[in-house]
N, C-alpha and C positions, 0 to 999 in steps of 0.2 A: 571307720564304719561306712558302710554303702549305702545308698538310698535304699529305702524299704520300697518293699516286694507285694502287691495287692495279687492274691490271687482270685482267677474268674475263671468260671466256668461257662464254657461253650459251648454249641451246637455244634461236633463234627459230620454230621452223616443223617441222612432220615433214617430211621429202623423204620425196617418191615414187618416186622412181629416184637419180640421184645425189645424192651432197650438192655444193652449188654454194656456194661459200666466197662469205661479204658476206650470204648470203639465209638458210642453213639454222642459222646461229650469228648472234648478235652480240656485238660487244667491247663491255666494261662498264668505267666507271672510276668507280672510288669509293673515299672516303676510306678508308684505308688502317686496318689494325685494329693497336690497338698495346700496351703490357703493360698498359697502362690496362681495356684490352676484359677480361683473362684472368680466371677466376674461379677459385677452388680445384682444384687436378687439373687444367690447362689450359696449352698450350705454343702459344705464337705463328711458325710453321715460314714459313721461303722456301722454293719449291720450286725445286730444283737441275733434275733430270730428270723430264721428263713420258713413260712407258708411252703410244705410239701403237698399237691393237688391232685387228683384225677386229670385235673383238665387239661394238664401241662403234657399229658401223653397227645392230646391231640392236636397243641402247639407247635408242636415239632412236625403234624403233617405238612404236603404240599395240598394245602385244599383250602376250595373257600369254607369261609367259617366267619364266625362273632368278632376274629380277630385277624389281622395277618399274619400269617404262619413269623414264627421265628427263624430270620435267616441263617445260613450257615454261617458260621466263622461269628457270630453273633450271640453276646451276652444270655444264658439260658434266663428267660422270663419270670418272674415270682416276685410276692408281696413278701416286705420285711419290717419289721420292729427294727429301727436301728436308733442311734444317737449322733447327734449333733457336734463335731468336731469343732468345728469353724465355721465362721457364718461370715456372710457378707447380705444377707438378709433381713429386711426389716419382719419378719414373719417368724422366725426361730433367732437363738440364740447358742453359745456353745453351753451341753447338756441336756438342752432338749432332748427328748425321744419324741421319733416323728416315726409314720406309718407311710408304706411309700409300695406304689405299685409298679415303679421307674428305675428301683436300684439293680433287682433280679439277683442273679446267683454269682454274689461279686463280696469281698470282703470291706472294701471303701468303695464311694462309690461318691459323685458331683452331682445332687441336684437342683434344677432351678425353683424360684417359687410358681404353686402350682400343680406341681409333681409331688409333691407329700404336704400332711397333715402332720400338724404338731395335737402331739395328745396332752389332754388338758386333765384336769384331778374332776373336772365337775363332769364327763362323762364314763364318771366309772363311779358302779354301785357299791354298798359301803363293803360287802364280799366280793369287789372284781380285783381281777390280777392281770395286768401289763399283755400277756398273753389271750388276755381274752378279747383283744382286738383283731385277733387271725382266727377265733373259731366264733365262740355263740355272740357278741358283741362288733364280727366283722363280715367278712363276705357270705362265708357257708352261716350262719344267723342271717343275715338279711336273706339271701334265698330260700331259705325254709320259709321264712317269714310272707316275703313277698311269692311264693308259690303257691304257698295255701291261700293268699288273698286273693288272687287273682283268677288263680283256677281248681284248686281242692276245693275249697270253702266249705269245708265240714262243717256239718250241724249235728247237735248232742243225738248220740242214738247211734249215730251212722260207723259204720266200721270201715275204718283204713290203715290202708296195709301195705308198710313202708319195708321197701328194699333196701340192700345196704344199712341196716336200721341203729347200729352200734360204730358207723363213720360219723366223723364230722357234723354235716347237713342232715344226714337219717336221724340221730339221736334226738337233734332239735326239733325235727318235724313230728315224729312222735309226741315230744313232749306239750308242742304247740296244740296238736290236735288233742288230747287227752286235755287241758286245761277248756280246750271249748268241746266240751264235752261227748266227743267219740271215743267209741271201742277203737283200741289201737292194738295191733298185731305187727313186731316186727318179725323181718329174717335177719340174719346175722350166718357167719361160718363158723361157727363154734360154738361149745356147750356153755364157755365161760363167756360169754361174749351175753350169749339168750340170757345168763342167769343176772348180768349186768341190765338187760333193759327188764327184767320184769322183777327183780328184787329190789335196784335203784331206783329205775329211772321209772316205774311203777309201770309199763306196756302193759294189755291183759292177756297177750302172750306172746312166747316168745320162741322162732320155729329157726332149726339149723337145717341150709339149706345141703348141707351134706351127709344126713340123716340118711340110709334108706330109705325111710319110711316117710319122706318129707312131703312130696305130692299128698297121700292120705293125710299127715297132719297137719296139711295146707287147708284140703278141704272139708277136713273136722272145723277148723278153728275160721269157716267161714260158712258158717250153716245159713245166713241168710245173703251171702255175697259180696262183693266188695263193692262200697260206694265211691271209696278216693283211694286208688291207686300211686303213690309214690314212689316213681322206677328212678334209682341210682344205678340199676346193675346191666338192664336190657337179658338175651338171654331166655334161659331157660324159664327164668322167673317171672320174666313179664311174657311168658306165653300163658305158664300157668296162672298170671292174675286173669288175666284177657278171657280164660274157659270158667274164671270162676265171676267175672266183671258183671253188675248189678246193671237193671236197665237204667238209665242216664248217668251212670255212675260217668268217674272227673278220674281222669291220667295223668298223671303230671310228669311230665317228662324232662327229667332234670340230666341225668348222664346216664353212659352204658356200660362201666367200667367193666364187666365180664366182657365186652368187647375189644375195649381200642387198643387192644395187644393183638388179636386175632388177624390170623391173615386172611382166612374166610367170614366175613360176618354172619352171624346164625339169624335169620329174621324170624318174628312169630310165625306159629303155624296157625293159632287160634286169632289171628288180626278178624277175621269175616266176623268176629262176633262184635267189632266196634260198628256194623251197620244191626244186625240184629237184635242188641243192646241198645243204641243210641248212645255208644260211649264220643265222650268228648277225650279226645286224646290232644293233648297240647305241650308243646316244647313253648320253654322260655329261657332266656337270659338276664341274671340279677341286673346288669350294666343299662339293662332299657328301663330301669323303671327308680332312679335316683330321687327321683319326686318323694318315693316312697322310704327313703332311707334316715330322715330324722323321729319319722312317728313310730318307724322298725325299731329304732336301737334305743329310741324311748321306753318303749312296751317290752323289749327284753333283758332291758337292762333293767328295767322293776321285777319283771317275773325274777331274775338273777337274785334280787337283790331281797326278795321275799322266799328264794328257797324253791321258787316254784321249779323253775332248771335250772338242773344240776347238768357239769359236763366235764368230760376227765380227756387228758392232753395224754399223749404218748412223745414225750422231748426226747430225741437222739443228740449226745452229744458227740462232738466229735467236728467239728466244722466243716466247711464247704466239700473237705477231702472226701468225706463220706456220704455227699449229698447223691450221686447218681445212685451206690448201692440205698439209701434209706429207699429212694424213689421206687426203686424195682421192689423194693418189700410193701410199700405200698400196695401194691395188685397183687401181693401174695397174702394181704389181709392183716400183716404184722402188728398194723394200728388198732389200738380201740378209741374211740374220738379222735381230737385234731391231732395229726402230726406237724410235728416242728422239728425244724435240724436250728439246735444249741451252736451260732457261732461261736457267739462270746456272753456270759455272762452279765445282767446289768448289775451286779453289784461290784465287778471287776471295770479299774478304772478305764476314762478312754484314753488314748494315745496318738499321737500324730506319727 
């Protein structure tokens, strides 16, 4: 029998508009790294779940940005759930499950300490599940979290009106504002999608923005205008909050995903109304504000744990092989909450 084979995937190429799975990545096979590879301080992890993102489309740009672009020939980027093979680390042991923003889109993978967190039983509510460290319990929860703190800051009364509102981050952010007590209206791309935030997840309404009639029940469902804008989508949508934006009303500007496939990007037409308004229009990055990351996952991991949010996963199995296709379904809406690509099961043992 031969040395085993880790497969990884890579950046072949920038796309220009889509990414086109076989052309904009390529699968890699190479021998497999094993305790032999580890040096002091150093754990050999399988990854369990691979974090599928919005923001991974614009990791692949050549731009500046929050991060350095991902180079070619170079490991595709992403947060994973994985386990602990082999350690040579006073920090994990072998079985651990650690959380890791350094392994990316790789089947085994060598990290040092430092580069992941070992997850422990006392940071999960007594309903959390393993999985809940890649949505309401990890990145996209801490950014709902720390966006509304810092720049929605909704007060009871006030109506906010969340984009992307049945992804990941949108779902949370609703939920968040509706507990401190706003009118919350999300959009969503589908009937079932609406019927999910306003039967589950309790929205006070819930608008598909592929409706005809969706501008009109945009501005029925904002009679006295929006206070906190939450744009995941950019777009058409955040033109229409912008004509419908409350004077001082809070923009939160999280992503553009109607965009970062476009090879023209569509800018608002109604922006002049952020001087007429006095809108506060504001981008942020969760990665600036880690200050804020034990009192975040304190306060939602109790809401969690009280039933206050609720949050549902869309798991693709199928491992790494089908990772470029889940990603392109991604921006075709396929998800409702987190998506994750299923490497390998944690109930299914580890193996070297």
């Amino acid at each position: 029998m031969g040395a085993r084979q880790n497969l990884t995937i890579q950046l072949a190429e920038r796309p220009r508009g889509d990414i086109i799975p076989g052309q904009t990545f390529r699968q890699v096979r190479l021998t497999a790294p094993t305790v032999n590879s580890l040096s002091e301080g150093q754990v050999l992890v399988e990854v369990l779940y691979l974090s599928l993102d919005p923001a991974m489309r614009s990791w692949i740009n050549d731009v500046r940005s929050y991060l350095p672009p991902v180079a070619i020939g170079e490991t595709m980027r992403g947060t994973v759930i994985a386990r602990v093979l082999e350690s040579r680390s006073h920090s994990a042991v072998a079985g651990d499950l650690i959380t890791s923003f350094n392994a990316g889109w790789t089947e085994l993978a060598v990290l040092s300490d430092g580069q992941f967190d070992v997850v422990s039983s006392s940071s999960m509510p007594a309903n959390g599940k393993l999985t809940d460290l890649m949505g309401v319990l990890g990145i996209t929860g801490l950014t709902a979290w720390i966006g509304l703190k810092h720049i929605g800051q909704p007060k009871p009364g006030e109506t906010v009106v969340v984009s992307g509102a049945a992804g990941a981050t949108g779902s949370v952010v609703g939920q968040l504002a509706k507990i401190r007590g706003a009118r919350v209206v999300g959009i969503a791309g589908s009937d079932e999608k609406v019927r999910w935030l306003t039967e589950e997840l309790k929205f006070d309404v819930g608008l598909n923005y592929k409706s005809s009639d969706f501008r009109e029940k945009f501005e029925n469902a904002t009679p006295d205008y929006i206070n906190v804008f939450w744009d995941n989508v950019g777009g058409e949508q955040l033109d229409v909050a912008l004509g419908r934006a409350a004077k001082n009303s809070r923009f939160v500007m999280c992503g553009g995903i109607s965009q970062y496939n476009a090879a023209l990007h569509e800018g608002p037409r109604n922006i002049t109304n952020v001087v007429y308004q006095r809108v506060r229009m504001q981008g942020f990055v969760v990665f600036d504000h880690i200050e804020d990351y034990p009192a975040a996952r304190a306060e939602l991991a109790h809401w969690l744990g009280e039933g206050k949010i609720k949050r549902k996963e869309t798991i693709i199995k199928g491992g790494l092989r089908v990772a470029e296709q889940t990603l392109v379904g991604l921006f075709r809406g396929t998800n409702t909450g987190k998506l994750l690509l299923e490497q390998k099961s944690p109930s299914d043992p580890g193996t070297t």
